[in-house]
C-alpha positions as a Markdown table, in Angstrom:
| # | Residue | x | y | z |
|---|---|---|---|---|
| 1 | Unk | 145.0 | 66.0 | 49.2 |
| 2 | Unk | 144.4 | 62.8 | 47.4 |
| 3 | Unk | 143.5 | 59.1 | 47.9 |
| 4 | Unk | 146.3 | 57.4 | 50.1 |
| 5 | Unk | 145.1 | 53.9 | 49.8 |
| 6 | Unk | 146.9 | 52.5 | 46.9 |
| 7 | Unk | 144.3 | 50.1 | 45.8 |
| 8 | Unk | 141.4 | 53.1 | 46.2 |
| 9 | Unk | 143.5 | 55.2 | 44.4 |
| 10 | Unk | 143.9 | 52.4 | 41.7 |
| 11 | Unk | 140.0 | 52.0 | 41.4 |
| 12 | Unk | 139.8 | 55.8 | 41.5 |
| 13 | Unk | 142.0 | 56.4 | 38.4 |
| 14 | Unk | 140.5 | 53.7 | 36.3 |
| 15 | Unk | 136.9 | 54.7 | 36.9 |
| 16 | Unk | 138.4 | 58.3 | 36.4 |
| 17 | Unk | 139.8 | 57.0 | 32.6 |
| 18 | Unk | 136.8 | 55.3 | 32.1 |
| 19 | Unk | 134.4 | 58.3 | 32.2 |
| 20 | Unk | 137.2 | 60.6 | 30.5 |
| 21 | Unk | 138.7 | 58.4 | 28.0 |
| 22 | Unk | 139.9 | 61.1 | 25.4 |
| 23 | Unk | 141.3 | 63.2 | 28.0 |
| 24 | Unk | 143.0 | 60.3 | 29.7 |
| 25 | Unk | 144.5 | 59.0 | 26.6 |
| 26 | Unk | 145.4 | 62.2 | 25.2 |
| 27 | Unk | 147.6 | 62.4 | 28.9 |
| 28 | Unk | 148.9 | 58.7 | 27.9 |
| 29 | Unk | 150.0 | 59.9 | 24.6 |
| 30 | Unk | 151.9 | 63.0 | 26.0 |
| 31 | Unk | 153.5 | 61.2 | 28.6 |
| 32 | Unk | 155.0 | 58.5 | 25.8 |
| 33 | Unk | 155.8 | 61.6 | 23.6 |
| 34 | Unk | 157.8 | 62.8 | 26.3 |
| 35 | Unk | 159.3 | 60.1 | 28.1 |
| 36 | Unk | 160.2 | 57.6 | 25.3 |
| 37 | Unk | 163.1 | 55.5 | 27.1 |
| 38 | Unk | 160.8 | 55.2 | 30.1 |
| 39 | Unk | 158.1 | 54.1 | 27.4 |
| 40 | Unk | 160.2 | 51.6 | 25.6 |
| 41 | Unk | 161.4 | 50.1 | 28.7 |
| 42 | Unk | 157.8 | 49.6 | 29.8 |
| 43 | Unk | 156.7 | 47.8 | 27.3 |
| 44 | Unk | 159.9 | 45.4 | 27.0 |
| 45 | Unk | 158.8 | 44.8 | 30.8 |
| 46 | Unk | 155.0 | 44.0 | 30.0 |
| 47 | Unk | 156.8 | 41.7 | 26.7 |
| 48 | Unk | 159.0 | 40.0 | 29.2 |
| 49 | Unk | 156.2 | 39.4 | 32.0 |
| 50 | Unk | 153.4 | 38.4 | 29.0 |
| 51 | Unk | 154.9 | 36.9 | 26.3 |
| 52 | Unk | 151.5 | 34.7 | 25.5 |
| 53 | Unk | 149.6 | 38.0 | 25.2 |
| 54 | Unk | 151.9 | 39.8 | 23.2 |
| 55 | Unk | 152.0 | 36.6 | 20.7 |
| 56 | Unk | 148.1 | 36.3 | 21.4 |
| 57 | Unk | 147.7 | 40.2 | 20.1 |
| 58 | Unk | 150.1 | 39.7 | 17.4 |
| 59 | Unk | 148.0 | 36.9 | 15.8 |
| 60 | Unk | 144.7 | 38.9 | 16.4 |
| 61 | Unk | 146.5 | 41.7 | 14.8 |
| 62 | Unk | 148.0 | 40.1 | 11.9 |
| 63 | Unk | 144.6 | 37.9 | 11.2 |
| 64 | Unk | 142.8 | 41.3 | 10.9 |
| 65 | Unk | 145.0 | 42.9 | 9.0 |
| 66 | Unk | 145.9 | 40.0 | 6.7 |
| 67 | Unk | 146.2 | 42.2 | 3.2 |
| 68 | Unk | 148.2 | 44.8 | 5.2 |
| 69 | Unk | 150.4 | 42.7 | 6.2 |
| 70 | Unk | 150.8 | 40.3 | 2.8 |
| 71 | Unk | 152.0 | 43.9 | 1.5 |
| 72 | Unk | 154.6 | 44.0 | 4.0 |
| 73 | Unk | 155.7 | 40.8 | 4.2 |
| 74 | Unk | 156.1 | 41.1 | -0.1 |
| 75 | Unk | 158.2 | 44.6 | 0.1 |
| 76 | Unk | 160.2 | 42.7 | 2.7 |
| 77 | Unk | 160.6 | 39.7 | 0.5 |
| 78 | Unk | 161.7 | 42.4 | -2.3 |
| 79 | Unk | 164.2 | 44.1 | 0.1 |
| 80 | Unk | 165.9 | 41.0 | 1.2 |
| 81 | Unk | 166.0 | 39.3 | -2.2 |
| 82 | Unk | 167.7 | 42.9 | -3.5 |
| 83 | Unk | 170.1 | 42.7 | -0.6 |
| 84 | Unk | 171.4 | 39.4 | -1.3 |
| 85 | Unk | 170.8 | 38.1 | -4.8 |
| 86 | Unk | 173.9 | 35.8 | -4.4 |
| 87 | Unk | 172.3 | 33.8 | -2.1 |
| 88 | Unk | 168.9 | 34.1 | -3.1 |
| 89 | Unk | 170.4 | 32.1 | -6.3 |
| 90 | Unk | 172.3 | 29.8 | -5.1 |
| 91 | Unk | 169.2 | 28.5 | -3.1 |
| 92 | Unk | 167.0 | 29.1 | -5.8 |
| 93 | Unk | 169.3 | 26.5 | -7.9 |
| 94 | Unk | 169.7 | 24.2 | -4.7 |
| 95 | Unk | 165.3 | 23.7 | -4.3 |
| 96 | Unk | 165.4 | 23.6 | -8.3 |
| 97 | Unk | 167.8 | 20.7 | -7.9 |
| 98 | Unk | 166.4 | 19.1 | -5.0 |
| 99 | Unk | 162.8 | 19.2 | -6.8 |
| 100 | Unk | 163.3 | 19.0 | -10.1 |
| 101 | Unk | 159.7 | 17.4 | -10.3 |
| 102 | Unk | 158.0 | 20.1 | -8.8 |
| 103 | Unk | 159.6 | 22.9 | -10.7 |
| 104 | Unk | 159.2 | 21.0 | -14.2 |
| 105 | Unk | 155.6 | 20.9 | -13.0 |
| 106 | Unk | 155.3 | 24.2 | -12.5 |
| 107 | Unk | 157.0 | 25.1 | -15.5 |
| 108 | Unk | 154.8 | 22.8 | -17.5 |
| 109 | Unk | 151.1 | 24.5 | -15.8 |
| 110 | Unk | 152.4 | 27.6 | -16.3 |
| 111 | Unk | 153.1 | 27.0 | -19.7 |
| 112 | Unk | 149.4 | 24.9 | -20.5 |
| 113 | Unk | 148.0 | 27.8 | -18.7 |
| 114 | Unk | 149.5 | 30.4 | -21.3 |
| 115 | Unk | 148.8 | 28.2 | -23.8 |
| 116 | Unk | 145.2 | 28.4 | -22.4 |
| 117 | Unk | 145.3 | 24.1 | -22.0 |
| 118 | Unk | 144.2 | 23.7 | -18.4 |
| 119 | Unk | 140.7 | 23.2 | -17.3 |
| 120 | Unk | 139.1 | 24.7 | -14.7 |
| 121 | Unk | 137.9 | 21.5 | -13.5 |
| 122 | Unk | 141.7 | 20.5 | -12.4 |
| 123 | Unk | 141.3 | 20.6 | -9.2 |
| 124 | Unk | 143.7 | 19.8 | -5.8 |
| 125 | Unk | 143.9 | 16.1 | -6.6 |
| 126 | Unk | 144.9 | 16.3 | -10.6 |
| 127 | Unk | 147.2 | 18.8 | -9.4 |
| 128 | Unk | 148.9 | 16.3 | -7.0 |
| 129 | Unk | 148.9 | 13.7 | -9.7 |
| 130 | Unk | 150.6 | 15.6 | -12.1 |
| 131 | Unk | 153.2 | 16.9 | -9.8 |
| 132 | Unk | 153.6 | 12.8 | -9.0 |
| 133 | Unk | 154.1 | 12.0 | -12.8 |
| 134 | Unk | 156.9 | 14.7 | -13.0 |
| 135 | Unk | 158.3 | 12.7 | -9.8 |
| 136 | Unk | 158.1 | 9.5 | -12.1 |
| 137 | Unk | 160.0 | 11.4 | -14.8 |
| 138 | Unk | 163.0 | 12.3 | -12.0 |
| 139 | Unk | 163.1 | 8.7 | -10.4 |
| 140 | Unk | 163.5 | 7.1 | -13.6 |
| 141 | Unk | 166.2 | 9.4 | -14.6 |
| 142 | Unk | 167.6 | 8.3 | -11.5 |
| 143 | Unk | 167.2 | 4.6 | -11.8 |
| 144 | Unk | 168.0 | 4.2 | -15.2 |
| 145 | Unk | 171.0 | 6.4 | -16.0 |
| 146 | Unk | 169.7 | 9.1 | -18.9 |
| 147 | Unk | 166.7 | 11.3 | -19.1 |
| 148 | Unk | 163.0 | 10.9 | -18.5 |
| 149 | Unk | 160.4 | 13.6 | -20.4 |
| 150 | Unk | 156.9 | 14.3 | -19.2 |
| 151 | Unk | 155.3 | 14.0 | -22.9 |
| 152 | Unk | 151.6 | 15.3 | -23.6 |
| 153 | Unk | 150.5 | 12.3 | -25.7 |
| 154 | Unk | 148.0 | 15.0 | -27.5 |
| 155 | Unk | 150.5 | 17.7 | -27.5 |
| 156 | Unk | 149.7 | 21.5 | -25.8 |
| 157 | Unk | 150.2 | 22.9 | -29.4 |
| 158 | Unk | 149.7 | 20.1 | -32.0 |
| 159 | Unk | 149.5 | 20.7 | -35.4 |
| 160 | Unk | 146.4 | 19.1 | -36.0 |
| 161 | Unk | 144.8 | 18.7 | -32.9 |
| 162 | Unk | 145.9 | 19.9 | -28.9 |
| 163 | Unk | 145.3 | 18.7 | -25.8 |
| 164 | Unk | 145.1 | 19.3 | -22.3 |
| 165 | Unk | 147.6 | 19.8 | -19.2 |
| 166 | Unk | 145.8 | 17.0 | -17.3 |
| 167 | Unk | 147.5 | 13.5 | -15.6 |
| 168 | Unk | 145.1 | 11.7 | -18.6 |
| 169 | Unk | 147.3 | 13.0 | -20.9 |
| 170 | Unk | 150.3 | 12.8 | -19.5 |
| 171 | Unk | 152.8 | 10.3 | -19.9 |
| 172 | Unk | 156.8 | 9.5 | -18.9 |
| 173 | Unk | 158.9 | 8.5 | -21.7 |
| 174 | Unk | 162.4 | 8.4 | -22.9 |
| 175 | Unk | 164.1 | 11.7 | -23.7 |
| 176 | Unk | 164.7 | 10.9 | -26.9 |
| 177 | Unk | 161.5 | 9.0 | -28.0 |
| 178 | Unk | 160.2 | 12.9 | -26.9 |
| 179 | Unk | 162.3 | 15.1 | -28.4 |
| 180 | Unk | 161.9 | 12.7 | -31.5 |
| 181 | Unk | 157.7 | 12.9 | -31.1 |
| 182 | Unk | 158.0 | 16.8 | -30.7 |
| 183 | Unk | 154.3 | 17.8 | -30.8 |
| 184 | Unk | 153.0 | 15.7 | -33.6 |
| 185 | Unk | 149.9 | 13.3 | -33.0 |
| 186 | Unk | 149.1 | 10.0 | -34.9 |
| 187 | Unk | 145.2 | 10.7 | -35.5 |
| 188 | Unk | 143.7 | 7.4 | -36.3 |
């Protein structure tokens, strides 16, 4: 006949699932299998009625599956920027423009770091001071009207000696005092 109290019938079921969970979930699954609009809209209600444990789950999720999704996220990444290349470089050029310093930083680790010129001791805070002489470089550009160069006073790839990518050796000149220096040294 059955339990007609709802909230015996409740307990019932649940201690029911407990002791059979296989065979309970297995029915779960089947029921969703066949009744996917009713499933959908279930869980949209659940979503709607406990949005802070949905976002709660997501983050437990997302935290343990952190590679997972870093691989998802990157294929996604790779989709859009296929998709829409326009715009991916037209705001590409606007950042570049809008942080010159940074990207000529950039530029310039990557390139000490082919070159093999970067410590491992450069750490956070010579990071930041390099990226703030590259800032120097911009400013004065600004300021004075013509062009600023970041210039390795021991150059990356000297002829007689090189030297490191680090903020000691780093030093904002003229353009044209630069381009003039190239990557020769005075050794005295």
């Amino acid at each position: 006949m059955g339990i007609k109290d709802p909230e015996a019938r409740r307990a019932y079921q649940k201690e029911y699932a407990q002791r059979n969970k296989e065979k309970a979930y297995a029915k779960v699954k089947e029921w969703r299998a066949a009744n996917p609009e009713a499933w959908k809209e279930q869980r949209q209600r659940y979503a709607k009625k406990h949005p802070d444990t949905i976002s709660a789950k997501r983050k437990r999720w997302r935290n343990k599956n952190i590679e997972q999704v870093k691989v998802i996220e990157r294929e996604a990444s790779k989709v859009y920027r296929t998709l829409n290349r326009a715009k991916v470089k037209i705001n590409k050029a606007a950042y570049a423009k809008r942080n010159s310093h940074i990207v000529n930083a950039a530029v310039s680790r990557r390139r000490a770091a082919k070159l093999k010129q970067t410590p491992v001791w450069v750490g956070a805070e010579e990071a930041w001071l390099i990226k703030e002489i590259y800032d120097l470089a911009r400013l004065r550009t600004k300021m004075h009207g013509f062009s600023w160069h970041v210039d390795h006073v021991i150059p990356l790839k000297g002829t007689l000696v090189s030297g490191l990518h680090v903020p000691s050796n780093l030093q904002v000149i003229p353009a044209n005092e630069n381009i003039r220096k190239y990557n020769k040294h005075e050794v005295g």
